[in-house]
KOLPA-672881 format. One line per 10 residues: number of its first residue (from 1); their letters; for each residue x, y negated, z negated of N, C-alpha, C. Coordinates in steps of 0.05 Angstrom, whole numbers, plus 5000, padded with zeros to 4 digits. Layout:
N
NUM) A) X,Y,Z,X,Y,Z,X,Y,Z  ...
END
This chain:
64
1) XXXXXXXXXX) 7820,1755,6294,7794,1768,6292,7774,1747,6300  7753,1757,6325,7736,1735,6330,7708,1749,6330  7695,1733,6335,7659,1744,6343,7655,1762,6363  7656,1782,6360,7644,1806,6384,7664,1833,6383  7692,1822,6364,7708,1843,6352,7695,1868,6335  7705,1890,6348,7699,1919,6338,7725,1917,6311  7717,1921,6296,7735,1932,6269,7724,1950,6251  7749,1955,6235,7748,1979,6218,7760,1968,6193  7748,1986,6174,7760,1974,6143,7788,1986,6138  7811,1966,6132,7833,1982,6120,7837,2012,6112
11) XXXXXXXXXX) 7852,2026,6104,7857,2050,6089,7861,2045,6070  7872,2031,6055,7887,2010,6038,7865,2003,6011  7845,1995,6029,7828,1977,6011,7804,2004,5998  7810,2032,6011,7800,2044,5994,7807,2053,5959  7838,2042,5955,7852,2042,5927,7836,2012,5913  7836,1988,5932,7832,1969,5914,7797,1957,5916  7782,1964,5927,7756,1964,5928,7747,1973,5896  7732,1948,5882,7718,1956,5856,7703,1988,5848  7682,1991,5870,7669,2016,5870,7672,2029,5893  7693,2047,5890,7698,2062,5926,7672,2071,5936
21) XXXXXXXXXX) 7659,2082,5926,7624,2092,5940,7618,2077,5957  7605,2057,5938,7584,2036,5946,7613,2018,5968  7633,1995,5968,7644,1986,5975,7661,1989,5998  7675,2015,5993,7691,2023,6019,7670,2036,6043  7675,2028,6066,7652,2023,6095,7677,2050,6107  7665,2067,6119,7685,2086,6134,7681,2079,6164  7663,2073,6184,7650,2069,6209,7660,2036,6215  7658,2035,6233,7666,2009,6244,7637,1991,6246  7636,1967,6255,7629,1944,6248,7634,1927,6264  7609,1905,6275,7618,1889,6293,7619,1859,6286
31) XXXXXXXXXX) 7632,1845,6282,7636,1814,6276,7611,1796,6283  7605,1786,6272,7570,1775,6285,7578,1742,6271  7591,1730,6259,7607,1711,6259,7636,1710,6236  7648,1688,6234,7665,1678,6216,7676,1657,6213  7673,1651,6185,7686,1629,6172,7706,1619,6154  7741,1609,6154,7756,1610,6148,7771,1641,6140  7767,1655,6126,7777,1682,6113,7748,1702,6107  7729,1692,6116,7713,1716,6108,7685,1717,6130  7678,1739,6140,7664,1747,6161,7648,1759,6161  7624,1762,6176,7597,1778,6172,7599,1793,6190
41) XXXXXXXXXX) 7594,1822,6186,7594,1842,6202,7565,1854,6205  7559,1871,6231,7538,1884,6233,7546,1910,6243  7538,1929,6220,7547,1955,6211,7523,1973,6231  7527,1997,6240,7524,2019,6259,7487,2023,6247  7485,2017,6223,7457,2031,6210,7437,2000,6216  7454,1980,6223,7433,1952,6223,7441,1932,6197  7456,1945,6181,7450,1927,6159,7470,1907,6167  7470,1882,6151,7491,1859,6155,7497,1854,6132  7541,1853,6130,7557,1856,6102,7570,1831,6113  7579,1820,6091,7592,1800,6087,7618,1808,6070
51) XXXXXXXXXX) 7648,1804,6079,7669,1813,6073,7692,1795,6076  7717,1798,6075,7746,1787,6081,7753,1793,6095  7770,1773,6115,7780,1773,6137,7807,1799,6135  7818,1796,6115,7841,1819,6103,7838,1835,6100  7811,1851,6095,7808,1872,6090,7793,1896,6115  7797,1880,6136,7787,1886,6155,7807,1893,6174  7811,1916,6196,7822,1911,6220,7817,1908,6252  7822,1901,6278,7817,1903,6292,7810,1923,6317  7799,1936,6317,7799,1962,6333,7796,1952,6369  7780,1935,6373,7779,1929,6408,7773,1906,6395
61) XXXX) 7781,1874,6420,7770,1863,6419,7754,1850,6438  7740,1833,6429,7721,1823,6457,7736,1799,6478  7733,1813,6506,7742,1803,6528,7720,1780,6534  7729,1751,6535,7703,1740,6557,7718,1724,6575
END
């Protein structure tokens, strides 16, 4: 997983997410950086989340 990666949140992590509402993301998300295991994404509405590299998957990634 790098910077400019399109991902999506597990299926998975909708069982183990504290508050499924608020916590589980259904839309994809674009990587805007990362560091060791956990990554900042920039979500479709503008907002910017901060998450785990694990709990995330790859959908396209960025060609340069």
């Amino acid at each position: 997983m790098n910077i400019g990666d399109l991902v999506k949140m597990k299926y998975e992590m909708w069982w183990k997410v504290y508050n499924r509402k608020a916590d589980y993301i259904s839309t994809h998300a674009l990587v805007i950086d990362r560091a060791r295991n956990a990554i900042k994404l920039l979500h479709a509405d503008g907002r910017i989340k901060s998450g785990l590299v694990d709990q995330w998957e790859v959908v396209s990634t960025c060609e340069k």
